[in-house]
C-alpha positions as CSV (number, residue, x, y, z in Angstrom):
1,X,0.0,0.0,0.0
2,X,1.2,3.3,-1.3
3,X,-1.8,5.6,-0.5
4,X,-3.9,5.3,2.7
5,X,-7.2,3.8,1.2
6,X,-10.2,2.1,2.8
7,X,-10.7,-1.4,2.8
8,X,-13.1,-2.9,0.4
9,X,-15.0,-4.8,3.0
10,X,-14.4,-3.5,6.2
11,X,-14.2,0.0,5.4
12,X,-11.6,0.5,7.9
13,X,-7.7,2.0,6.5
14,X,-5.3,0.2,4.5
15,X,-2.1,1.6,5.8
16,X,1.3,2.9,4.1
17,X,3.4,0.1,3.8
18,X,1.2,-2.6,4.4
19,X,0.6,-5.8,1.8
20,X,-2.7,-5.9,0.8
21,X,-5.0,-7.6,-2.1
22,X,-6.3,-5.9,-5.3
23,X,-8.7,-6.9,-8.0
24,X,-6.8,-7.3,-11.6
25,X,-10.2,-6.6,-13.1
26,X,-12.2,-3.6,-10.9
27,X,-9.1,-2.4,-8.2
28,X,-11.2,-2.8,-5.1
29,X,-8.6,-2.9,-2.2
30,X,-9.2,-5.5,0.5
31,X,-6.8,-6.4,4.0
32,X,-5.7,-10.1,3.6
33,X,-7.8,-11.1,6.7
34,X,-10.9,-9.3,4.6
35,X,-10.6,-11.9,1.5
36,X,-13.6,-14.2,2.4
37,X,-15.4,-11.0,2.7
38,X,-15.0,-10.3,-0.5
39,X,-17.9,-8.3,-2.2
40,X,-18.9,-9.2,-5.9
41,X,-19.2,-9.6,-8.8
42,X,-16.5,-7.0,-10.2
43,X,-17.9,-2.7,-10.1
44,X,-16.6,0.0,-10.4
45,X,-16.2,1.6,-7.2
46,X,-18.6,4.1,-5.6
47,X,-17.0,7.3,-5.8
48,X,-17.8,7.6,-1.8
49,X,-15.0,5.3,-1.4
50,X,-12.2,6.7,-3.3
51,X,-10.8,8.3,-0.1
52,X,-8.7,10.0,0.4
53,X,-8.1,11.4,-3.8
54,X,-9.9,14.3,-3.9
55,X,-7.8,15.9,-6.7
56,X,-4.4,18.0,-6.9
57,X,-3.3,20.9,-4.7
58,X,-4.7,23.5,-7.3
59,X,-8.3,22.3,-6.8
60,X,-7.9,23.8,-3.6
61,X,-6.0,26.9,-3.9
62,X,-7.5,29.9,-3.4
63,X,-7.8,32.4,-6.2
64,X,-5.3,35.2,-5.1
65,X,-2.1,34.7,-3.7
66,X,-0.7,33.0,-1.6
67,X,-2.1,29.9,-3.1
68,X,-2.2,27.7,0.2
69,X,-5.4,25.7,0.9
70,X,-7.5,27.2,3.6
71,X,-7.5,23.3,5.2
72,X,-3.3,23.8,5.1
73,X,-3.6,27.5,6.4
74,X,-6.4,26.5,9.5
75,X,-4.0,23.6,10.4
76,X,-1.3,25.1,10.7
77,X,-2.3,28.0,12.7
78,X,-3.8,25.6,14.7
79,X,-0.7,23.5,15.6
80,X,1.9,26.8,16.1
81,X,-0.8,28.2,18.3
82,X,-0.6,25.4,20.6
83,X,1.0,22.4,19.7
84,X,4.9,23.9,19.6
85,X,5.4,22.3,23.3
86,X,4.3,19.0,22.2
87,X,6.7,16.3,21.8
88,X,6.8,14.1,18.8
89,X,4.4,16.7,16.8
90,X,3.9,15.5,13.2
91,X,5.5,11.9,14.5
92,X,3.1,10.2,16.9
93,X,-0.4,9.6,15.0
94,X,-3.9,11.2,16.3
95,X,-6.3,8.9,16.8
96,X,-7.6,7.4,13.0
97,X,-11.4,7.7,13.0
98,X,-10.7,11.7,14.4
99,X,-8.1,12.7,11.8
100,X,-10.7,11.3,9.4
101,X,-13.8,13.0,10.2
102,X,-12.1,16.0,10.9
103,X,-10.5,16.1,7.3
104,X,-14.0,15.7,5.8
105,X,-15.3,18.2,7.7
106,X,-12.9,20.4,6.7
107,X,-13.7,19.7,2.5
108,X,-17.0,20.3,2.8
109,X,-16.8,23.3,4.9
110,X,-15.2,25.4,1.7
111,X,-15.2,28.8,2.5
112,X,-16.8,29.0,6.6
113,X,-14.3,25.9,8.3
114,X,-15.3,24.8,11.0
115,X,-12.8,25.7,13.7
116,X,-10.3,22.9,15.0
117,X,-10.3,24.7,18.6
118,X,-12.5,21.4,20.0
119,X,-10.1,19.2,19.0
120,X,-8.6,18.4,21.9
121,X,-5.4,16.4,20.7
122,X,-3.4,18.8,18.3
123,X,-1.7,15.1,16.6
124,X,-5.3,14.9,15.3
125,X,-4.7,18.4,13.6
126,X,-0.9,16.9,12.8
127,X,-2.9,13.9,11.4
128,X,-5.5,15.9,9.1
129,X,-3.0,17.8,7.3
130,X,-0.7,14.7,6.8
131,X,-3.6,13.1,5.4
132,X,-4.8,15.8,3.1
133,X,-1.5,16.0,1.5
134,X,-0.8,12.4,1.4
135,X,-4.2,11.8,-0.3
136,X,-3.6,14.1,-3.1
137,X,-3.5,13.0,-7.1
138,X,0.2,13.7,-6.9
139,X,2.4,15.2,-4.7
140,X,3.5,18.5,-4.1
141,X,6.7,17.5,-5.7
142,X,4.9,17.0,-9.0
143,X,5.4,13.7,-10.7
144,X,7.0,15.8,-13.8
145,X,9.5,17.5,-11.5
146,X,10.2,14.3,-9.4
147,X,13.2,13.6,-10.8
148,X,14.8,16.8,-10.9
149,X,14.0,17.0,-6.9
150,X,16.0,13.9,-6.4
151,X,18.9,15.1,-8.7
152,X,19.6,18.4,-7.1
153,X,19.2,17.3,-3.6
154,X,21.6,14.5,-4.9
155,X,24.7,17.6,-5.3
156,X,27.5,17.2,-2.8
157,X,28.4,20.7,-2.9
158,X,26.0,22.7,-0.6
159,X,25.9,25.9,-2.5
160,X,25.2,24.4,-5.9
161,X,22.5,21.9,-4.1
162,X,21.1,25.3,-2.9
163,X,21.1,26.9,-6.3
164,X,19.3,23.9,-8.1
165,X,16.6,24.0,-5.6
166,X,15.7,26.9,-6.1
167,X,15.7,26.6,-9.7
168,X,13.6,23.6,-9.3
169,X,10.9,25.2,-6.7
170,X,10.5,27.7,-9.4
171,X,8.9,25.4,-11.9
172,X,6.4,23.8,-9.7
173,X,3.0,25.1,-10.0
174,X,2.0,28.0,-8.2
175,X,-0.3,26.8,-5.9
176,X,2.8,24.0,-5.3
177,X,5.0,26.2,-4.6
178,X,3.4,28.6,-2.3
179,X,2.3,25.7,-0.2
180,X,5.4,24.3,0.0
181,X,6.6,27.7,1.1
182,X,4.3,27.9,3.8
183,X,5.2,24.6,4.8
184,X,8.4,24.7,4.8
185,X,8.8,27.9,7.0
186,X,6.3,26.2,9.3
187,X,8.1,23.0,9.8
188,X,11.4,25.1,10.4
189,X,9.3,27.0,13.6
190,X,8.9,23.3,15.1
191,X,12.5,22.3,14.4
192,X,13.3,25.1,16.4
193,X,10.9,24.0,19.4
194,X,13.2,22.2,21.9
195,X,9.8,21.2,23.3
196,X,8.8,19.7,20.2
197,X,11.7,17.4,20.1
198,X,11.5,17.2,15.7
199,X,14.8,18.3,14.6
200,X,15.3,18.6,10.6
201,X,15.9,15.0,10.2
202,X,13.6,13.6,12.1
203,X,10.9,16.0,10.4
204,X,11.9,15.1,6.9
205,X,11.7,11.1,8.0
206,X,7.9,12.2,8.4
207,X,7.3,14.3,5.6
208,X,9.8,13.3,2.5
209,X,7.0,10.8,1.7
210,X,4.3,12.7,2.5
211,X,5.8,15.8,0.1
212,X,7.9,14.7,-2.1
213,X,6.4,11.1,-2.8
214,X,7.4,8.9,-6.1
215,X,7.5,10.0,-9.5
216,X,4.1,8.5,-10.7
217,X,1.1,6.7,-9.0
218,X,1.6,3.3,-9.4
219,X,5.6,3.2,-8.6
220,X,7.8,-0.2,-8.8
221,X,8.3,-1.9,-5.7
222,X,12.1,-1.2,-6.6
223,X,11.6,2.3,-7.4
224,X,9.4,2.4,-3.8
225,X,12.7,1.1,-2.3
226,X,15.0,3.6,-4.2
227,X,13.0,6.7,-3.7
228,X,12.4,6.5,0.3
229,X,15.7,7.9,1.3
230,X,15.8,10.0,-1.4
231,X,12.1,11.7,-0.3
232,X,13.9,12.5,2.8
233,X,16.7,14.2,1.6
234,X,15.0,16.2,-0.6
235,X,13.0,17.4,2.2
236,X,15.9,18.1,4.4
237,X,17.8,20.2,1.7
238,X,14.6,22.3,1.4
239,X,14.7,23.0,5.1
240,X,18.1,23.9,5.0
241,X,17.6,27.0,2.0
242,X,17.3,30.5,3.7
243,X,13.6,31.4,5.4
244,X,13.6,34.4,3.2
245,X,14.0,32.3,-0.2
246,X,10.6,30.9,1.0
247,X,9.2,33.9,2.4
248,X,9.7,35.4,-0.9
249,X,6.7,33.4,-2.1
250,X,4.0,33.9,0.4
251,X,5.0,37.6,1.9
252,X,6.6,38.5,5.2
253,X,3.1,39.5,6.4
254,X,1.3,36.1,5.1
255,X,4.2,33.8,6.4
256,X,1.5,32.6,9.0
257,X,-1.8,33.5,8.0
258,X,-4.8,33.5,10.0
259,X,-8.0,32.0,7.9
């Protein structure tokens, strides 16, 4: 399992990493232990059950810069406002059924969220955004600009690793890249937190797969095996370029919006 997608049968999450049993003919997803459960014959899935792919990050931009999803934005806020004293944020997981319910909630509010202030556990806020941006149609690395990702975070030399970044950030999309912006000069506020306890490393373990991903959809198992250290050392390269190189995209003023 690449993508976090409910079982078939049960309903209940097939997780990252997991082995799991798909239909050559329709693609319904099913645990092992869910086999005899089996539904049939062969349909095409309801389109209630293609959790969590609800599109790419552009479907959820806003229309005037900075292009960061209001979901991303009200997160965000929500965690630096009081989850930057909790240990392992981003690392230990809020509790499944929460992170989901809260993440739909969030899509279908559109323009009036609902506020995550009665959430009581901020890793369920942690939890919504991972999810959001793990269930996107690609990731915010764009399949198309994968590679290049991997090649310049590949450079030994720090300054010309620093250079091709940037030249490489400039080509993603614009709702890409001001959302990677936004995140990037979040996570560098909790790698700061000696409360949090999420240095640069340790944050790019969590989210190289989360934002950088493979370079299609339906990646090798070898390429799966390639790409994973890679995803993180992308990620930790991008926390390393200057905060103003990424303030430059969403504004000194809009570095932390407020929804």
């Amino acid at each position: 399992v690449i993508r976090p997608e409910p079982c078939g049968a049960c309903g209940s999450c097939l997780r990252f990493g997991k082995s799991a049993l798909k239909c050559r003919r329709c693609q319904l997803l099913l645990h092992a232990k869910c086999r005899e459960r089996c539904p049939g014959p062969c349909a095409p899935r309801p389109r209630q059950h293609a959790w969590p792919r609800e599109g790419v990050l552009a479907d959820f931009a806003p229309p005037a810069p900075p292009l960061v999803p209001a979901l991303v934005v009200q997160c965000v806020t929500e965690v630096e406002m009081r989850g930057l004293t909790e240990a392992g944020l981003y690392r230990v997981p809020g509790a499944e059924p929460l992170v989901r319910e809260w993440k739909q909630r969030l899509l279908r509010g559109g323009d009036a969220l609902p506020t995550l202030g009665s959430v009581t556990d901020i890793h369920v806020v942690c939890g919504v955004l991972k999810d959001f941006l793990r269930g996107l149609k690609e990731p915010l690395v764009t399949f198309s600009l994968h590679p290049a990702f991997l090649r310049a975070a590949d450079i030994p030399d720090d300054a010309a690793c620093g250079t091709a970044l940037r030249h490489v950030v400039g080509k993603l999309p614009p709702a890409n890249r001001d959302t990677l912006a936004f995140l990037m000069l979040h996570l560098l506020r909790v790698s700061r937190s000696p409360d949090c306890r999420m240095d640069v490393l340790n944050l790019s373990r969590v989210f190289g797969p989360t934002l950088v991903g493979h370079g299609s959809a339906n990646p090798t198992p070898l390429a799966i095996m390639e790409d994973t250290p890679r995803q993180c050392k992308v990620v930790a390269r991008l926390l390393a370029l200057p905060p103003d190189f990424w303030r430059g995209f969403v504004g000194t003023e809009q570095e932390n919006l407020v929804p």
